[in-house]
SERO-4910 file (N, C-alpha, C, O; in steps of 0.05 Angstrom, whole numbers):
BEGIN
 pado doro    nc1    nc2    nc3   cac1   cac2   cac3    cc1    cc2    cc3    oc1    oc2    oc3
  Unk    A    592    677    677    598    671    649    599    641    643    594    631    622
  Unk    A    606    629    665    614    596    663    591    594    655    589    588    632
  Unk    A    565    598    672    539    586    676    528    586    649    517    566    640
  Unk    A    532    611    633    524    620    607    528    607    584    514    610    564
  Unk    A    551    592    586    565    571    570    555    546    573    552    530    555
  Unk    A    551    544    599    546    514    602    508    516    595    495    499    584
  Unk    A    502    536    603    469    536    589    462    534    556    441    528    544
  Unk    A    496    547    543    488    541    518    493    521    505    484    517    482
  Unk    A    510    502    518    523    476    512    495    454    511    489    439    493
  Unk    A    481    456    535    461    436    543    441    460    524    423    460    542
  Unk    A    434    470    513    415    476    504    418    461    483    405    440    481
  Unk    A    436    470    465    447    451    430    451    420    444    442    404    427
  Unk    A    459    408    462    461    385    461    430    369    459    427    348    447
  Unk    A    406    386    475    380    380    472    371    380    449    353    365    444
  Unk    A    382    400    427    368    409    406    386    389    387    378    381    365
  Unk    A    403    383    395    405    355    373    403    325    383    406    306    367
  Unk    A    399    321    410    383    294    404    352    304    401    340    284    392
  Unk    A    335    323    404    310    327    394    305    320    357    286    309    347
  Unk    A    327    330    346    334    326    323    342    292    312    331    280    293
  Unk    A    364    283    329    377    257    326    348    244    324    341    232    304
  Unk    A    330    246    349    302    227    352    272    226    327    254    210    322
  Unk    A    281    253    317    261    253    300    271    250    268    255    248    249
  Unk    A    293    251    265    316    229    241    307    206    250    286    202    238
  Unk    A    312    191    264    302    151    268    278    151    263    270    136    244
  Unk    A    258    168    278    231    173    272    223    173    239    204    160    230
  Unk    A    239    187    226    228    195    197    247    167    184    231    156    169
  Unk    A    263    158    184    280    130    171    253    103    179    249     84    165
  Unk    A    244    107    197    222     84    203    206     89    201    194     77    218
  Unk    A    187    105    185    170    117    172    183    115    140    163    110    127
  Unk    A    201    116    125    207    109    106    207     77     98    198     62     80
  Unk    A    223     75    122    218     38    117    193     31    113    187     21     91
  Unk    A    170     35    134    153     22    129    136     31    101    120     16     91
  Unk    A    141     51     92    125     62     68    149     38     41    142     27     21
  Unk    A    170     39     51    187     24     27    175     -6     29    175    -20      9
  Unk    A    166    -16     50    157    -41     52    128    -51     39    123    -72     28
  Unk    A    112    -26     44     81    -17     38     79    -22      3     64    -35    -11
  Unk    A    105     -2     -1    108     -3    -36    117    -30    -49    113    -34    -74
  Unk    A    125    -45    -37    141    -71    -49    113    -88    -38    113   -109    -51
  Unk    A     94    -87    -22     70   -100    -24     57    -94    -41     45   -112    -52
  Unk    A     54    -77    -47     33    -58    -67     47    -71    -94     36    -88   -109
  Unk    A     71    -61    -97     75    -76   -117     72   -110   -125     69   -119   -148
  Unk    A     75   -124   -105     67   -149   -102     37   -157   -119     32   -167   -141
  Unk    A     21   -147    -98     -6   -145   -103    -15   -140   -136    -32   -152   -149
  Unk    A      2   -117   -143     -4   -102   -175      7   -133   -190    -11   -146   -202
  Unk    A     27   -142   -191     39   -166   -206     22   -185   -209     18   -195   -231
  Unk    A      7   -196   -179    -14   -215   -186    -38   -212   -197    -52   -229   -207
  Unk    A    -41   -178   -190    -81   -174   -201    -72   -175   -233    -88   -187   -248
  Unk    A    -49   -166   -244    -45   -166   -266    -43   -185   -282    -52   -180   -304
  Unk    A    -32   -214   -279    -39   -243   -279    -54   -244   -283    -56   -249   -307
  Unk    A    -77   -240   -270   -110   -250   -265   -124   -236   -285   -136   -246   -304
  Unk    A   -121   -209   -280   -121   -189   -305   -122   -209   -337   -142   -213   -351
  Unk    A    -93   -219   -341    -93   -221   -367   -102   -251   -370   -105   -257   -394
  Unk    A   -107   -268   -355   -126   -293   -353   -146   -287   -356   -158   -299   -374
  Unk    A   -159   -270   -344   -192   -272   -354   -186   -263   -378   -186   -279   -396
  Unk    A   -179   -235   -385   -175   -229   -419   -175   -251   -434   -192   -255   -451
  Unk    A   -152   -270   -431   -153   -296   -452   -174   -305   -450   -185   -312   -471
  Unk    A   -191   -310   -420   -214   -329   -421   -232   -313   -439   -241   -323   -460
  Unk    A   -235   -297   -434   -254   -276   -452   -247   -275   -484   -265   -280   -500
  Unk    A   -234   -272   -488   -228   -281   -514   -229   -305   -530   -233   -307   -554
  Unk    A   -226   -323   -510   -233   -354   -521   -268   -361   -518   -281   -377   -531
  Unk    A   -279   -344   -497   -306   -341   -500   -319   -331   -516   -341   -341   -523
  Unk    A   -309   -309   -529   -325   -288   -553   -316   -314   -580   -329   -312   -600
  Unk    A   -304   -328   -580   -298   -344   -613   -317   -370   -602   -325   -385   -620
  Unk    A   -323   -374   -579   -336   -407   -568   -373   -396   -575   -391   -413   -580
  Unk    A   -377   -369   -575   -401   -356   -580   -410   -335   -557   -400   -313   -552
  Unk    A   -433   -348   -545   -445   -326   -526   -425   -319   -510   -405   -334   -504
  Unk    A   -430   -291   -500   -405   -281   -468   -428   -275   -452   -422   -277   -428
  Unk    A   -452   -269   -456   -460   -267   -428   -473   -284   -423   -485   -296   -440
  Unk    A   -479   -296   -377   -487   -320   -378   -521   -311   -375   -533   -289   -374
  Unk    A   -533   -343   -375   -561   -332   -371   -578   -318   -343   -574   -318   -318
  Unk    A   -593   -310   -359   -619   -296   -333   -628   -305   -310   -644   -324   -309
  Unk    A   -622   -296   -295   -641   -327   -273   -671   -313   -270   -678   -289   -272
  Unk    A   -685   -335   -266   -711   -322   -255   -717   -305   -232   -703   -303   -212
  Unk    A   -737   -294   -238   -734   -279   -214   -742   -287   -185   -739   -274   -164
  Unk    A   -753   -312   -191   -762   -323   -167   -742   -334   -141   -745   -344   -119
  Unk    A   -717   -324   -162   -692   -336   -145   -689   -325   -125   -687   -335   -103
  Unk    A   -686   -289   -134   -694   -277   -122   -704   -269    -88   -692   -258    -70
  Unk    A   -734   -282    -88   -744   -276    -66   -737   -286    -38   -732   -310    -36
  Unk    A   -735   -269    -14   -725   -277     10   -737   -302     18   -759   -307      8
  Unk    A   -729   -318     33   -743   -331     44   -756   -333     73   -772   -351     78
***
């Protein structure tokens, strides 16, 4: 009967650090996704800047006249 107890003790004790290990596992997997998102968001802040810079440039282009630039020849083109 001892034996039976003590097999069920060490069974649950395995089954919660199996558990305990894959809790740390999933918190450092959150972190790095919380870190991922605060880059991402980073990134979105600046393309968005840039974003609304060219818009102005573009807009101060359409009142200056032409917006698109010229053609190049095609001779530019060819490999050398």
């Amino acid at each position: 009967m001892f034996y039976a107890v003590l097999i069920c003790a060490l069974a649950l004790l395995c089954v919660a650090a199996v558990e305990f290990c894959y809790m740390m596992f999933l918190e450092s997997v959150v972190r790095q996704h919380k870190r991922r998102v605060s880059e991402l968001e980073r990134e979105n802040a600046a393309l968005r800047l840039e974003l609304e810079e060219t818009e102005s440039l573009l807009q101060t282009d359409e009142t200056d006249g032409e917006l698109w630039p010229e053609v190049l020849d095609r001779d530019d083109y060819r490999v050398r």
